[in-house]
FITOR-81161 format. One record per atom (N, C-alpha, C): residue in one letter; x, y, z. Coordinates in Angstrom, 2 decimals. Last residue first. Example, Ala and Ser with C-alpha at 12.3 -4.5 7.8 and 13.67 -1.06 7.14 Angstrom:
residues 2
aa;east;north;up
s;12.85;-2.25;7.08
s;13.67;-1.06;7.14
s;12.90;0.03;7.87
a;13.19;-5.69;7.80
a;12.30;-4.50;7.80
a;13.20;-3.30;7.80
END
This chain:
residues 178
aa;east;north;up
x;92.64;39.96;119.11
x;93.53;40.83;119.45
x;92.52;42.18;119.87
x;91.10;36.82;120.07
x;90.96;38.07;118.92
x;91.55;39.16;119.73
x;92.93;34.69;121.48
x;91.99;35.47;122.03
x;92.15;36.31;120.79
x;95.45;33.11;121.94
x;94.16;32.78;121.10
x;92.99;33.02;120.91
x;96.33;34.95;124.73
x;96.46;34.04;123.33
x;95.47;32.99;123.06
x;95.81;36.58;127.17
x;95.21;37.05;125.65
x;95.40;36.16;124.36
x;97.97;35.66;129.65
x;96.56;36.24;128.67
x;96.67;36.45;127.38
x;99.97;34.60;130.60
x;99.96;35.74;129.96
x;98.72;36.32;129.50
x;99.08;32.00;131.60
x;100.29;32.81;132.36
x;100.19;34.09;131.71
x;96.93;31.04;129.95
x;96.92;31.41;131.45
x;98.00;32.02;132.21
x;97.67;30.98;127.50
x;96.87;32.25;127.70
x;96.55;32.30;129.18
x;100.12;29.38;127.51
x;100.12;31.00;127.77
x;99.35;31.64;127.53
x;98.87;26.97;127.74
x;99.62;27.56;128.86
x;99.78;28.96;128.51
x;97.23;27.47;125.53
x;96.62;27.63;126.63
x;97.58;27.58;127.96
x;98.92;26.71;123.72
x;98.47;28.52;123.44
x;97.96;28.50;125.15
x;100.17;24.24;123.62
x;100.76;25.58;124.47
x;100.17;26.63;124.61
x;97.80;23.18;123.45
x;98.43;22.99;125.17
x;99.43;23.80;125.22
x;97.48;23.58;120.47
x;96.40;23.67;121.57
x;97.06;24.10;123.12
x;99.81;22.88;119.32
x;99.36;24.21;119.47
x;98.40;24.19;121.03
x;102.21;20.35;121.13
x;100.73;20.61;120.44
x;100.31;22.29;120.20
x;104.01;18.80;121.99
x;104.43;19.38;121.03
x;103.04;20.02;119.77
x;103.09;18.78;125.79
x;102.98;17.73;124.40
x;103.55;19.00;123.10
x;104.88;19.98;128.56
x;103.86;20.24;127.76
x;103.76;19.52;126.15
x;105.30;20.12;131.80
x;105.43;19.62;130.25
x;104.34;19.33;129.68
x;105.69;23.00;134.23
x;105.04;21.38;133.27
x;105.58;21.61;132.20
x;107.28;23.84;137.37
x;107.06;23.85;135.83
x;106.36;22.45;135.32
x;108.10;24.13;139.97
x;107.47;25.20;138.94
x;107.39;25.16;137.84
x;108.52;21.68;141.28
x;106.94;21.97;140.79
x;106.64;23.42;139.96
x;111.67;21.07;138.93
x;111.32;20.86;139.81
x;109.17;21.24;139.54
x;113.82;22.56;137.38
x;112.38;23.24;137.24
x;112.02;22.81;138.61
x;116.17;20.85;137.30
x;116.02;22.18;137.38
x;114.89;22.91;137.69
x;114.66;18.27;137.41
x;115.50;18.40;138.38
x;115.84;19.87;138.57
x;113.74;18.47;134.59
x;113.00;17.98;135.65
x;113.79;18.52;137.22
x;115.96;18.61;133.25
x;114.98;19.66;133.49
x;114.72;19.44;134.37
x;117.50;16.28;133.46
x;117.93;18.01;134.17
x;116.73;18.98;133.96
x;115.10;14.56;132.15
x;115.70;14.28;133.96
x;116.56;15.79;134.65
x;115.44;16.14;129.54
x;114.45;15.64;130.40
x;114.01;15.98;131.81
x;117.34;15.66;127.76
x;117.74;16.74;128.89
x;116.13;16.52;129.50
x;116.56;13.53;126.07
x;117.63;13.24;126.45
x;118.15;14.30;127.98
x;113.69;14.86;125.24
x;114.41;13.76;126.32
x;115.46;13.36;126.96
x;114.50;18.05;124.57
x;114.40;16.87;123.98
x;114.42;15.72;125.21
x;112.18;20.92;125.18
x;113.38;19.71;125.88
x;113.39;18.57;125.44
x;111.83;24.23;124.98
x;111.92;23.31;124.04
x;112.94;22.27;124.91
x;110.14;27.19;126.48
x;110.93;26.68;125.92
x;110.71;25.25;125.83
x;108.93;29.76;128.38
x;108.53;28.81;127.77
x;109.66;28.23;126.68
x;108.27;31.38;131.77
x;109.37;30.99;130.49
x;108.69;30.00;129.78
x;106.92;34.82;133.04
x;107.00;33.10;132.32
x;108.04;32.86;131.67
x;108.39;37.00;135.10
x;108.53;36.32;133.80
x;108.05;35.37;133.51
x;109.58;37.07;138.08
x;107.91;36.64;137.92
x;107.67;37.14;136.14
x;111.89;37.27;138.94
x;111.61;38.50;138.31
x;109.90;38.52;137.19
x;112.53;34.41;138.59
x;112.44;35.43;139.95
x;112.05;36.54;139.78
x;112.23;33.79;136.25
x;111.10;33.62;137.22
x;111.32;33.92;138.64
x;114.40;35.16;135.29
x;112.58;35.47;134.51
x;112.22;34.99;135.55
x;116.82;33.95;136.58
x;116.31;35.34;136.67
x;114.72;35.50;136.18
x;115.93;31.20;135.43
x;116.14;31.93;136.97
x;115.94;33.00;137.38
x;116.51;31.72;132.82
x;115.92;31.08;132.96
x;115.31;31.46;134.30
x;119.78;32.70;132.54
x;118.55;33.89;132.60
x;116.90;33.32;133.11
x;120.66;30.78;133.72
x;120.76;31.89;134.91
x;119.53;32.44;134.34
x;120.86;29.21;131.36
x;119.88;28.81;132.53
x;120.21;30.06;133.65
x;121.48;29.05;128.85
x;120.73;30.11;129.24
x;119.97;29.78;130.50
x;124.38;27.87;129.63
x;123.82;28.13;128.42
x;122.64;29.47;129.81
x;124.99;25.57;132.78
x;125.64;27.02;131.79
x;124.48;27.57;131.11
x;124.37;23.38;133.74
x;124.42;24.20;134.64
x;124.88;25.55;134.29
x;123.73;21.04;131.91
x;125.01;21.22;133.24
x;125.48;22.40;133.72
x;121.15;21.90;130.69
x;121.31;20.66;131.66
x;122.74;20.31;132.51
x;122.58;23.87;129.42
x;121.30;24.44;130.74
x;121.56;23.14;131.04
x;123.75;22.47;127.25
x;124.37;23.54;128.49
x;123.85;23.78;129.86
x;122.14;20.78;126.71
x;123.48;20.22;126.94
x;123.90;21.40;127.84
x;118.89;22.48;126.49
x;119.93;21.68;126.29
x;121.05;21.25;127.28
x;116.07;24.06;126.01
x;116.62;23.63;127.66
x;117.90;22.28;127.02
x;115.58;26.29;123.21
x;116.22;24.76;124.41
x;116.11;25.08;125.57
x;115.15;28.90;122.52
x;114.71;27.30;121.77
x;115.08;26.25;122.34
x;112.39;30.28;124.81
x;113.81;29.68;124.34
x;113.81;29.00;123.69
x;110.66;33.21;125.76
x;110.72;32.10;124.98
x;112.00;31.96;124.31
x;108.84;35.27;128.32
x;110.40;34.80;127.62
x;110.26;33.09;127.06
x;106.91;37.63;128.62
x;107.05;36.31;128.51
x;108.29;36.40;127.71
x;106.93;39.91;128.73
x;105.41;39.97;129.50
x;106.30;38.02;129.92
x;109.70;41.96;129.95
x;108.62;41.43;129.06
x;107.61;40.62;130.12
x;111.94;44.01;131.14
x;110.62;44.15;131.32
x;109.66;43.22;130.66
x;114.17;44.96;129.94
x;113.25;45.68;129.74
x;112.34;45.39;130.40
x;115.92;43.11;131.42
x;116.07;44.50;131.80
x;114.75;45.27;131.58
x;115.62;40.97;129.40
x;115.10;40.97;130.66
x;114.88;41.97;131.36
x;117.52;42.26;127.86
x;116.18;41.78;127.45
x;115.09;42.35;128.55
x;120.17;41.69;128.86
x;118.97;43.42;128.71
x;118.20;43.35;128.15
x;119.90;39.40;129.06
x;119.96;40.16;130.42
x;119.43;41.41;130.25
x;120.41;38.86;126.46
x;119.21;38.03;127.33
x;119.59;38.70;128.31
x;123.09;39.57;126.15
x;121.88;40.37;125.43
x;120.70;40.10;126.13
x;124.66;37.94;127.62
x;124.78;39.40;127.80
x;123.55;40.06;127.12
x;124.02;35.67;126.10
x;123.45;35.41;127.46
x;123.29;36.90;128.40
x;125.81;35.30;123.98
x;124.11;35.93;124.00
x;123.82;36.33;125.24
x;128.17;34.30;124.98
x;127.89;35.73;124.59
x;126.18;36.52;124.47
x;127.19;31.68;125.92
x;128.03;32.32;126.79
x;127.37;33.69;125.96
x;127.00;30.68;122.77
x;125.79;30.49;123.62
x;126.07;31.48;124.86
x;129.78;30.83;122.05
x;128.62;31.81;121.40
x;127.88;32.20;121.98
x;130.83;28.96;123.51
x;131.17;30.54;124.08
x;130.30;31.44;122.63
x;129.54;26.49;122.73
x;129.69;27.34;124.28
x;129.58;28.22;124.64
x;128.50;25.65;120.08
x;129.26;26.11;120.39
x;129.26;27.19;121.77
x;127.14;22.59;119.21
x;127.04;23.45;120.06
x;128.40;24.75;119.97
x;128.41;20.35;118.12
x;128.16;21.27;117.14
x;128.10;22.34;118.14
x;128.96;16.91;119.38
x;128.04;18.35;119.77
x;128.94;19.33;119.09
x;130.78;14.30;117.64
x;130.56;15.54;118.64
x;129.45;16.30;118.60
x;131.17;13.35;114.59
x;129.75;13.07;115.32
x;129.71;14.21;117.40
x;132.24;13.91;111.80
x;132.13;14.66;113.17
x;131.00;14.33;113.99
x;131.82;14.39;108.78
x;132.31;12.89;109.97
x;131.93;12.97;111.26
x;133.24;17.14;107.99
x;132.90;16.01;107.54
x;132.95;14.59;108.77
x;133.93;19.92;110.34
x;133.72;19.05;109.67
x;133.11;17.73;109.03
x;132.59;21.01;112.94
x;133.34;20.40;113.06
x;133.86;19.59;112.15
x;131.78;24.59;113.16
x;131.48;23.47;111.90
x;132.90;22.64;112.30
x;129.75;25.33;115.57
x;130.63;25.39;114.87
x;130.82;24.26;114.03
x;126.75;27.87;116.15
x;127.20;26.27;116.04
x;128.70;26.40;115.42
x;125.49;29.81;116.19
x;125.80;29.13;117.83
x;126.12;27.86;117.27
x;125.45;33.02;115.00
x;125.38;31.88;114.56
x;125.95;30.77;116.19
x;122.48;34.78;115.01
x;123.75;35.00;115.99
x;123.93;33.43;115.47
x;119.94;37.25;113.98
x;120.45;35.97;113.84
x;122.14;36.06;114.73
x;117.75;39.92;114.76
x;118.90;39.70;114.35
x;119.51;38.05;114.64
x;115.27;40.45;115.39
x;115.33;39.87;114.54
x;116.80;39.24;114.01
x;114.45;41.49;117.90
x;115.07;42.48;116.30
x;115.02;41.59;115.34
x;112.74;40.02;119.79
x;112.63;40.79;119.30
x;112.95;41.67;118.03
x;113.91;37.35;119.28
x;112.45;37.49;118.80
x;111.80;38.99;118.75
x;117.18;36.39;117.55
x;116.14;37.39;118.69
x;115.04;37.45;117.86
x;117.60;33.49;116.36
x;116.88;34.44;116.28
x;116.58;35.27;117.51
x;120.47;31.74;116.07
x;119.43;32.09;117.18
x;119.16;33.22;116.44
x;121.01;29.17;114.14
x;121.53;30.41;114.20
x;120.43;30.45;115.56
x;123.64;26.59;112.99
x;122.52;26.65;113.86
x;122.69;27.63;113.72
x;124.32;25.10;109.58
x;124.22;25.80;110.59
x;123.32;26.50;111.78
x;124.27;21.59;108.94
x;123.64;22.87;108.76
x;124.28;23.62;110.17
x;127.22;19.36;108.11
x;126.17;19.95;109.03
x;125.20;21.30;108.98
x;128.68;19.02;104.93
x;128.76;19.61;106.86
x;127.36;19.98;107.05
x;128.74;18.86;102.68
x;129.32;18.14;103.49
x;129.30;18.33;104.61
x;126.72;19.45;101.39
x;126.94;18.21;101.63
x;127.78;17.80;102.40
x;125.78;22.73;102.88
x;125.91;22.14;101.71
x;126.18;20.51;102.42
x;124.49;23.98;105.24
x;126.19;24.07;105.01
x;126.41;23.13;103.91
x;121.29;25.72;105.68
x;121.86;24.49;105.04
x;123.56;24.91;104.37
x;120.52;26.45;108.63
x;120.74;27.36;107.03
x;121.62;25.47;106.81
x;118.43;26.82;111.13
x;119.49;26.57;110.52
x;119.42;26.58;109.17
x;116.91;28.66;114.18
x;116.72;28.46;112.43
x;117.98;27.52;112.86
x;115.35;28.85;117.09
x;116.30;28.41;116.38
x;115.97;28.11;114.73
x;114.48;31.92;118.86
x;114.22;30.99;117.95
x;115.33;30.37;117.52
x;115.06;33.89;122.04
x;115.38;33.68;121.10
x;114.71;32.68;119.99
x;113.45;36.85;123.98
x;114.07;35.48;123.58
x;114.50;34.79;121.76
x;110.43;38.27;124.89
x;111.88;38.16;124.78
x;112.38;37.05;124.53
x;107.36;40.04;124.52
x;108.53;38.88;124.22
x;109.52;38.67;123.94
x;104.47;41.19;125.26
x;106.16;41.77;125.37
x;107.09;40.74;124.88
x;102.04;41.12;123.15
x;102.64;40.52;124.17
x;104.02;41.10;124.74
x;99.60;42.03;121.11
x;100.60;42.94;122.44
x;101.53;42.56;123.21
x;99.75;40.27;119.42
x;98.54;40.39;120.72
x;99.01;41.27;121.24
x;101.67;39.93;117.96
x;100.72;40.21;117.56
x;99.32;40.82;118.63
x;102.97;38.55;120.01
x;103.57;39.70;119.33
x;102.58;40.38;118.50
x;101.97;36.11;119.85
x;101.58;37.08;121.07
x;101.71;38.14;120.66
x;101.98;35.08;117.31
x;100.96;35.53;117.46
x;100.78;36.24;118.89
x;105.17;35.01;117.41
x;104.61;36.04;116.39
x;102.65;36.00;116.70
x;105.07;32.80;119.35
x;105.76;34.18;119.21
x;105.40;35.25;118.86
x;103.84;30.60;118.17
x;103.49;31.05;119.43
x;103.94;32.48;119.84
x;106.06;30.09;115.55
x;104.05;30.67;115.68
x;103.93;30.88;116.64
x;108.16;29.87;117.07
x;108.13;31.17;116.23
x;106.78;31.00;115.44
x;107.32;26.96;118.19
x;107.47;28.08;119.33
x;107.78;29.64;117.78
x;107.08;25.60;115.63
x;105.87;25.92;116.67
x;106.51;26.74;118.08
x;109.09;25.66;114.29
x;108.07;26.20;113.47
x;106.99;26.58;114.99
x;110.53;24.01;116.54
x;111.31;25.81;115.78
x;110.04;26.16;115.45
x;109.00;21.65;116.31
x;109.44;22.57;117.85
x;109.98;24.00;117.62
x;108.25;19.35;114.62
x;108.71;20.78;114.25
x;108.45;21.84;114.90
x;109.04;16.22;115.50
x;108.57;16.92;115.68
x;109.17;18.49;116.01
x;111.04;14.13;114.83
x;110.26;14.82;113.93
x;109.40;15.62;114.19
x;112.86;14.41;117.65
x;113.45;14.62;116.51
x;112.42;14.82;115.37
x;110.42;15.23;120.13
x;111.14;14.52;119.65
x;111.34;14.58;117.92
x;109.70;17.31;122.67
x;109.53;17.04;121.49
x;110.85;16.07;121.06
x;108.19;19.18;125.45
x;108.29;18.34;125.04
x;108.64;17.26;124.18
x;108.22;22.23;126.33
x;107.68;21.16;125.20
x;108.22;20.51;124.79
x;107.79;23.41;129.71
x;108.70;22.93;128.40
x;108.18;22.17;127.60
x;107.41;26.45;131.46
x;106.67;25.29;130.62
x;108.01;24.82;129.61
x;107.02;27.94;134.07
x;107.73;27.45;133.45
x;107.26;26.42;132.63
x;104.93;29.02;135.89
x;105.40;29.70;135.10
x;106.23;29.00;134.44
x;101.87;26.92;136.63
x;103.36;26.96;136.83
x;103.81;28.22;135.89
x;98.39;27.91;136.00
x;99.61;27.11;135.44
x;100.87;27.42;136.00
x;97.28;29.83;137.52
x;96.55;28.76;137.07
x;97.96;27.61;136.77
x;98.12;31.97;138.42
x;98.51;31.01;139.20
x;97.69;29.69;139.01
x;99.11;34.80;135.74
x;98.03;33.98;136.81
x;98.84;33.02;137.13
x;100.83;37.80;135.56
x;100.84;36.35;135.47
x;99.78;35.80;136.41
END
């Protein structure tokens, strides 16, 4: 890792802006580069008319999907989130980490990480264990980022450009011919 950029980056993004599509391109082209990369993506699958789509997490390594939402029915304006899904990954994100990557990428800094659960230990661990992290903060979790990260981290616009180049300075080689 260089000391050009903070190791922690979050992007920035608001409801039309397509934050899934653009952190699983940033992914698949390190992965492509040699990169080591750990972490997860967010899909959702469409739960028909009457309910809510389902959230899944992608490992970026296997590929395997983990569903993290529960279906509160028709109407239901509550957080979907589901806790103790988010809780269970958090065992896999440790032997992630175990291995060794170059860079760890999340689909949030959310409701959990902003009170002090979800994937924020592992968050901690990567950059004690001198990991970049790169992940996704709607406004609303903002002010807990801000307050979590503190000067080790920027924000970053919902742009290819400003992320490839945060991680071709924490990681090298992106956007660089393989």
């Amino acid at each position: 890792m260089t000391a050009s950029q903070p190791p922690l980056a979050a992007i920035r993004y608001g409801q039309d802006d397509p934050v899934d599509t653009l952190l699983e391109a940033v992914v698949r082209d390190l992965q492509t580069q040699g990169v080591r990369v750990a972490g997860y993506v967010q899909r959702e699958t469409d739960a028909g008319e009457n309910c809510c789509a389902t959230m899944h997490l992608e490992d970026v390594t296997s590929g395997e999907r983990h569903v993290i939402s529960q279906a509160l029915g028709t109407g239901a304006k509550g957080c979907r989130l589901d806790p103790q899904a988010l809780a269970g990954l958090c065992g896999l994100l440790d032997a992630a980490l175990a291995r060794g990557p170059d860079v760890l990428v999340l689909n949030r800094f959310g409701k959990g990480e902003a009170e002090g659960h979800g994937f924020r230990a592992a968050i901690e661990r990567a950059i004690v264990e001198g990991v970049p992290v790169l992940l996704a903060v709607q406004d609303a979790y903002l002010p807990a980022w801000q307050e979590f990260a503190g000067d080790y981290a920027v924000i970053l616009p919902p742009g290819r450009a400003e992320v490839d180049g945060w991680a071709r300075s924490v990681v090298g080689r992106v956007g660089e011919a393989a």
